[in-house]
C-alpha positions in Angstrom: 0.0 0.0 0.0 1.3 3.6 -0.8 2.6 5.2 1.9 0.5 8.5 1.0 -2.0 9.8 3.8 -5.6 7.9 2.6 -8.4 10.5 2.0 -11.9 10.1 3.0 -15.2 12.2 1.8 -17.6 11.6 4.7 -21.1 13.0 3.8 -23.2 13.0 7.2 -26.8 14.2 7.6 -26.0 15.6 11.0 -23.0 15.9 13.3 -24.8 17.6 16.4 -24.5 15.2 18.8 -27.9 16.7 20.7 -30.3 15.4 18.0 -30.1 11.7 17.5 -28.4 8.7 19.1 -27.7 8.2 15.3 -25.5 11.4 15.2 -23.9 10.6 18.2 -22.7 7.5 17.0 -21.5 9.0 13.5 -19.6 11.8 15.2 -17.7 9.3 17.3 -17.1 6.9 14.0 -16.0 10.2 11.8 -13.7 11.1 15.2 -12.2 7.4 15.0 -11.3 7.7 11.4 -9.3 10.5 11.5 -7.7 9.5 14.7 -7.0 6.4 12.5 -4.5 8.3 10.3 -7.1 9.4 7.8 -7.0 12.5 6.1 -10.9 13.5 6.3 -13.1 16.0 5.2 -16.9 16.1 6.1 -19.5 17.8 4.7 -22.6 17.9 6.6 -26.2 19.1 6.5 -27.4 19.6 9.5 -28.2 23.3 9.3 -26.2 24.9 12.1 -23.0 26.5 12.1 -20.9 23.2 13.7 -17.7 22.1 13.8 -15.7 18.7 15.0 -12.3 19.7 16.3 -9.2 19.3 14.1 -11.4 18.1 10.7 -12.6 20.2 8.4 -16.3 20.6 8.0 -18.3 21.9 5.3 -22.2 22.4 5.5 -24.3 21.8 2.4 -26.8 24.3 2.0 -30.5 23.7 1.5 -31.8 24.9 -1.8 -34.5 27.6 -1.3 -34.9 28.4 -4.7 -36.2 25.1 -6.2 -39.8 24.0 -6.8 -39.2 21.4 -4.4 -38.8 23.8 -1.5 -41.4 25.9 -2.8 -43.9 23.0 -2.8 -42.7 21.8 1.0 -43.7 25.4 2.1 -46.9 25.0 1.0 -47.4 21.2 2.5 -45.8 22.7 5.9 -48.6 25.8 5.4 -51.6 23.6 4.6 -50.8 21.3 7.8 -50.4 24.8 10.1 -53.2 25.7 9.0 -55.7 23.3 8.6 -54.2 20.0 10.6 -54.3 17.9 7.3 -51.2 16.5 6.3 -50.8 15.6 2.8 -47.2 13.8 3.0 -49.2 10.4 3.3 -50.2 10.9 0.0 -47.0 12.8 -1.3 -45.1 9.9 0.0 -47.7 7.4 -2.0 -47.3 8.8 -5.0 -43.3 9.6 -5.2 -41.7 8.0 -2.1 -40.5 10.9 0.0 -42.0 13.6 1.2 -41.0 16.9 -0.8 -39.0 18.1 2.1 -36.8 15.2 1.8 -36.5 15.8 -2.1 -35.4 18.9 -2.1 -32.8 18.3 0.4 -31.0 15.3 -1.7 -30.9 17.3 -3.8 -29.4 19.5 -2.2 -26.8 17.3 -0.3 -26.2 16.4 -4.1 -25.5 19.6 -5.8 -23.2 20.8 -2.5 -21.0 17.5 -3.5 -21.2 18.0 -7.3 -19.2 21.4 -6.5 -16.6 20.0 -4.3 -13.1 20.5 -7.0 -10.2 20.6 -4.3 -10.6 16.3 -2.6 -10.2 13.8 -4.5 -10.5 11.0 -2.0 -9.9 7.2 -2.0 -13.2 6.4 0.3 -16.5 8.2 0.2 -18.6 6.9 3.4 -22.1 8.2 3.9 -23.9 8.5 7.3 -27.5 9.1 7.8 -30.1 8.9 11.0 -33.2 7.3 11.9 -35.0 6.5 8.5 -34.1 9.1 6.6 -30.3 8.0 4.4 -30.7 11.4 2.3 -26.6 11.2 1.6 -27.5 7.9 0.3 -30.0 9.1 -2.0 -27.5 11.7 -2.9 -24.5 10.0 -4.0 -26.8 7.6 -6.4 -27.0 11.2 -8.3 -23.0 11.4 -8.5 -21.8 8.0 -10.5 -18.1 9.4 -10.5 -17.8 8.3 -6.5 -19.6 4.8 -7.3 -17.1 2.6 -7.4 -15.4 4.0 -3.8 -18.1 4.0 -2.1 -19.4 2.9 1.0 -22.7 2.9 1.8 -23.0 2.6 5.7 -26.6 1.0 6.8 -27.2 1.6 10.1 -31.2 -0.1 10.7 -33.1 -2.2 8.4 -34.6 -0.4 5.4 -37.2 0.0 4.3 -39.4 0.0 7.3 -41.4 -3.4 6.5 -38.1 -5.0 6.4 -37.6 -4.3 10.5 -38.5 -7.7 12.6 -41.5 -8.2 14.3 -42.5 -6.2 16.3 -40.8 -3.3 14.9 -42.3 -3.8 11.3 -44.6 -1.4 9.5 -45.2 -0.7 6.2 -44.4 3.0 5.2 -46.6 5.3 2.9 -44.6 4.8 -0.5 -42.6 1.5 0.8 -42.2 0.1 -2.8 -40.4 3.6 -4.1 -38.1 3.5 -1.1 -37.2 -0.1 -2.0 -36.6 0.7 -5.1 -34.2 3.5 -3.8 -32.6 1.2 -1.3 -32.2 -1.3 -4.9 -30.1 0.9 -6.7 -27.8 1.6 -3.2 -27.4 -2.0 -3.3 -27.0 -1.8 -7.3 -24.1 1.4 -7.1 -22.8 1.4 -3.8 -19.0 0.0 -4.1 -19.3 -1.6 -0.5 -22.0 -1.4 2.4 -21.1 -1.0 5.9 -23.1 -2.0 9.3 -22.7 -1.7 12.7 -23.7 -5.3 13.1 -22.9 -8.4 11.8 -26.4 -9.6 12.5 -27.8 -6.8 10.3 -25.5 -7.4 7.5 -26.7 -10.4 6.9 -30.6 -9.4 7.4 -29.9 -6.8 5.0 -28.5 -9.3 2.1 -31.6 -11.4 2.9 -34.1 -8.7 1.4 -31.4 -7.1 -1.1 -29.3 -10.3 -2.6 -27.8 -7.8 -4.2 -25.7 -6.2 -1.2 -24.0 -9.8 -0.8 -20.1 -9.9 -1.2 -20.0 -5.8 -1.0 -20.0 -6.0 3.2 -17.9 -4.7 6.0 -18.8 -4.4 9.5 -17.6 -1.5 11.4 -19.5 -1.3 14.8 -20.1 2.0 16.5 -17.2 3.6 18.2 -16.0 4.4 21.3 -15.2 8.1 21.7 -13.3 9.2 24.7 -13.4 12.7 24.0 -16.6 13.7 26.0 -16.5 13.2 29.6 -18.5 14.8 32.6 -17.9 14.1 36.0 -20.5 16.6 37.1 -23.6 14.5 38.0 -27.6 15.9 38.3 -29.0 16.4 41.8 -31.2 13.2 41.7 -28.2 10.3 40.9 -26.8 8.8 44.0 -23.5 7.5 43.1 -23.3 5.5 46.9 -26.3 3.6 45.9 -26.3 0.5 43.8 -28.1 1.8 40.5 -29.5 0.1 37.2 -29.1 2.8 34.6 -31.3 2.4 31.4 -30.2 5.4 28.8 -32.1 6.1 25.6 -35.4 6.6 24.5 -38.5 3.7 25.3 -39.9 2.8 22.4 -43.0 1.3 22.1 -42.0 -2.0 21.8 -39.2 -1.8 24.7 -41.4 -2.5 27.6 -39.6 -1.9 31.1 -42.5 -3.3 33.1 -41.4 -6.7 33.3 -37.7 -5.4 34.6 -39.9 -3.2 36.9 -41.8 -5.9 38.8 -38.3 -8.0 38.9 -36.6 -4.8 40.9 -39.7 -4.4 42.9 -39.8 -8.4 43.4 -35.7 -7.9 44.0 -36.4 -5.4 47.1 -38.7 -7.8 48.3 -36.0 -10.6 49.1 -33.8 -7.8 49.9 -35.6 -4.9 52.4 -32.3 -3.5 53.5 -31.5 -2.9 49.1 -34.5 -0.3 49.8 -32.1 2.3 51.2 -29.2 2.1 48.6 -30.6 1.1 45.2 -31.9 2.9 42.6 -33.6 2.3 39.1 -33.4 4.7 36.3 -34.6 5.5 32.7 -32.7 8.7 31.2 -34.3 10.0 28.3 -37.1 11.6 26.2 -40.9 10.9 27.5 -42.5 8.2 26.3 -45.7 6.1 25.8 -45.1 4.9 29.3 -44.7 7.9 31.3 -48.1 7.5 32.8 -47.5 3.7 33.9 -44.4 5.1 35.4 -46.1 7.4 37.6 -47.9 4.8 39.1 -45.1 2.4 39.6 -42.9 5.7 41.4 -46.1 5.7 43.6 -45.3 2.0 45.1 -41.3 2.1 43.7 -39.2 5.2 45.4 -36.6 3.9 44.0 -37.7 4.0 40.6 -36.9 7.2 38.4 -37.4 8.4 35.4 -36.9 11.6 33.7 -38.9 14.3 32.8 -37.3 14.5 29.3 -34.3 15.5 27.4 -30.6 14.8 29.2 -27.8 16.4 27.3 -25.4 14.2 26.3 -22.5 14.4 28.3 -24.8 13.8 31.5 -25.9 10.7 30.3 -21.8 9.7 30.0 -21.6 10.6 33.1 -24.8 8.4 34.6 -23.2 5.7 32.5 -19.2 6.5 34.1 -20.6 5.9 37.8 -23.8 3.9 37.7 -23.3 0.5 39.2 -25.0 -1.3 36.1 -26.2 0.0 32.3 -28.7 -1.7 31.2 -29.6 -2.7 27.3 -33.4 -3.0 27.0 -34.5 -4.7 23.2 -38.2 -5.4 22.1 -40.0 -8.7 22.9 -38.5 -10.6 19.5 -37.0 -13.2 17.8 -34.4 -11.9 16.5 -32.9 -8.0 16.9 -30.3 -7.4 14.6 -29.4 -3.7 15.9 -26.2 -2.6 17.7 -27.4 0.3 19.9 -25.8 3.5 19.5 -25.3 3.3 23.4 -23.4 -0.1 23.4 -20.1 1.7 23.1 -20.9 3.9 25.8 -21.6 1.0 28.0 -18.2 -0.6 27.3 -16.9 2.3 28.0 -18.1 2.6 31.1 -16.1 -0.6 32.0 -19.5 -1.3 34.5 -21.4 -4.9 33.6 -24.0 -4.8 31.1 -27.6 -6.3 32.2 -29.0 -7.0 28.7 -32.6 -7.7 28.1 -33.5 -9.1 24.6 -33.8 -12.2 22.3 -30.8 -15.1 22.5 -30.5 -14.1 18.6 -29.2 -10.2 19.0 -26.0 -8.5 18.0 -25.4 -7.6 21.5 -25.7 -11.2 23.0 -23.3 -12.2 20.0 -21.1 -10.0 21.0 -21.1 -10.2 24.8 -21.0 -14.5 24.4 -23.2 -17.2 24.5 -22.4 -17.9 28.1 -22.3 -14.1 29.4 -24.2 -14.0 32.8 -26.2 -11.2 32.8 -28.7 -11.1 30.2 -32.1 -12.1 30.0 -35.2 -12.4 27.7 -37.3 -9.0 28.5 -40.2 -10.9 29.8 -38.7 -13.7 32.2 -39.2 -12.0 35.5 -37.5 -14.7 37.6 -34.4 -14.6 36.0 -34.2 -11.3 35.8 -35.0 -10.9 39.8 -32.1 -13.2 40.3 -29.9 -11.6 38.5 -30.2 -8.4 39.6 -29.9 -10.0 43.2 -26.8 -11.4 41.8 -25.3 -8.2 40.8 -26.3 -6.7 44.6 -24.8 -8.8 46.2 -21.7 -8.8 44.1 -21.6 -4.5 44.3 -22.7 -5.2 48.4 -19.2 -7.3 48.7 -17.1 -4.9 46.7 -18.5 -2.1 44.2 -15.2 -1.6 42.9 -14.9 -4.9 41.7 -18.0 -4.6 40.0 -17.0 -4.1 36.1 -17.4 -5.5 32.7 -13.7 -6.3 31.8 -13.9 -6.8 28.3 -10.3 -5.7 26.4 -11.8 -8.0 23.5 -15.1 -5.3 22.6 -12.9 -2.4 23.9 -10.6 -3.4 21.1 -13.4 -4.0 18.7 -14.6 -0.9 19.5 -11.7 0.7 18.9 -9.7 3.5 16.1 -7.1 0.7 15.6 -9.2 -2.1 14.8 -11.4 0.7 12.6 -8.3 1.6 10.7 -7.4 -2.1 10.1 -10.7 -2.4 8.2 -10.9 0.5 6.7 -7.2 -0.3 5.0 -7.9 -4.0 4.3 -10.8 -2.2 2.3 -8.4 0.4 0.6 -5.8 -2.0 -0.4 -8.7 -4.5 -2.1 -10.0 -1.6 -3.6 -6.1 -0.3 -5.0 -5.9 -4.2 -6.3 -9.0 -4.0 -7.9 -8.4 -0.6 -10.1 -4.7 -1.9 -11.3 -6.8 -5.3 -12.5 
């Protein structure tokens, strides 16, 4: 390989860490590649005048000239005005919602300018449902055969497992979409190795093009400064991230309350928390704080670096997945977790990238729903922080290194030097 300093186009749809779990997890991968040894430029559209220390960031500019925009202005009016939305029937008859049009478009025309990179990689990072730098770089055929697509759920939405699975306004235009990724796309990345191969089961045509590059850790951000209401004496379960729907924390709740009931004397030093955004529960929580002191949840938002911080000095973080067969995700908060160092309680279905990864035999996990075992092994865990909290950790060099820039820059150069073989065939 040429001893040359690799260059690598990042196109991201956000890098403000406030707004998704999925930007937090693509500022910490874009921070890991050029802590690799990358050369990297990013250009971004997330609309705010950000910046990532030591890389240079360009935003792409939204088009507010086009008929696009013009016509999203008047969906956004007639929904103000008269509480009818019409993007269910936008997104039935072309896929996307005109919002989202005019903004791949404009993500595309911001790259179609760029004159002064040439680079060897071109990754793109999206959030949520959304891929818009995806839909973007199918416009630019010139970056094709470098590059790499990186998948972070299932797409389209009817692809998700049970129970996550719904079937979106417009689902057969965004397969289509998600068909030509599969089609142009030099390579596709995931976070998991689970999803990767979930993915080539709906698109055959993603097989042979995948790498896996899980999220990162990012040691950058840290916050010793705890809220008012954490008790870092007591011996806490700390769930972090939003609830949804399917993630029901009631079975975990009547464990705790049934794990206080062997143990009275936990009652004055243990603590169960949820940190994030509202959710479909919050009124079911009330009740349960009514019976549960112990139990607290928060009343919305928690910046970022708090939630490091709850995660640095809670006894145990906790993983909740849906009631499933199968869950192919690796949460944007996993890496946080190992960070932590503290063990990992996860809650989910034997076939998940998380149990994978943590080992058949790993101790502390259960299925959501088994309120038994997950009693006992919270006891377990008590007694073990009631002997010695200190010794309480997760010790896992193996998924720190995973985790890791180093083991991120040996993929991403195994990729470069296929790629380098392939052009001089």
């Amino acid at each position: 390989m040429s001893r040359r300093k690799r260059k690598i186009l990042i196109v991201v749809e956000s890098i403000d860490v406030e707004d998704s779990s999925g930007s937090k997890a693509n500022v910490a991968l874009i921070k890991n590649i050029c802590k690799a040894g990358f050369k990297v430029v990013v250009y971004h559209y997330t609309h705010k005048d950000i910046h990532l220390e030591g890389i240079r960031c360009i935003a792409l500019k939204e088009n507010r000239k086009s008929l696009l925009f013009f016509l999203s202005r008047l969906e956004r009016y007639i929904r103000y005005t008269s509480k009818i939305s019409l993007n269910i029937y936008i997104e039935k008859l072309f896929g996307f919602s005109f919002t989202y049009l005019n903004d791949k478009n404009s993500i595309a025309s911001g790259l179609g300018k760029i004159q002064d990179f040439n680079p060897d990689l071109v990754i793109t990072l999206s959030k949520g449902a959304s891929f818009r730098p995806h839909h973007a770089l199918l416009q630019l055929p010139q970056y094709h055969p470098k590059w790499m697509a990186y998948i972070h759920d299932p797409y389209p939405r009817h692809s998700y497992p049970r129970p996550y699975d719904y079937v979106e306004p417009g689902h057969q235009q965004k397969r289509n979409f998600f068909l030509k990724v599969a089609e142009k796309a030099g390579y596709v990345a995931y976070p998991s190795k689970m999803l990767a191969e979930w993915m080539e089961s709906y698109f055959p045509l993603l097989k042979g093009k995948s790498v896996i590059i899980p999220h990162q850790l990012n040691h950058e951000i840290r916050n010793d400064d705890l809220p008012d209401f954490f008790n870092k004496k007591a011996f806490t379960i700390l769930h972090a991230g939003a609830l949804l729907g399917a993630r029901n924390p009631f079975f975990l709740i009547t464990a705790f309350q049934k794990f206080l009931e062997k143990f009275p004397e936990a009652k004055e030093n243990s603590q169960l928390f949820f940190i994030g955004e509202q959710s479909n529960y919050i009124s079911q929580f009330s009740e349960f704080k009514k019976i549960i002191p112990q139990l607290y949840s928060s009343d919305g938002y928690v910046p970022y670096s708090t939630v490091l911080a709850l995660q640095q000095f809670t006894s145990v973080n906790l993983i909740l997945e849906a009631k499933s067969s199968i869950s192919p995700f690796l949460p944007g908060k996993f890496p946080h977790c190992i960070m932590a160092g503290k063990p990992i309680f996860l809650l989910g279905p034997y076939y998940s990238e998380c149990k994978r990864l943590l080992g058949i035999d790993y101790p502390y996990w259960s299925e959501i729903d088994d309120v038994d075992k997950i009693s006992d092994i919270i006891s377990s865990l008590y007694l073990q922080w009631r002997e010695n909290p200190a010794e309480l950790r997760l010790k896992r060099p193996d998924l720190e290194h995973y985790l890791s820039a180093k083991h991120l820059k040996e993929t991403i150069e195994r990729l470069l030097t296929i790629y380098t073989r392939r052009e001089l065939d």
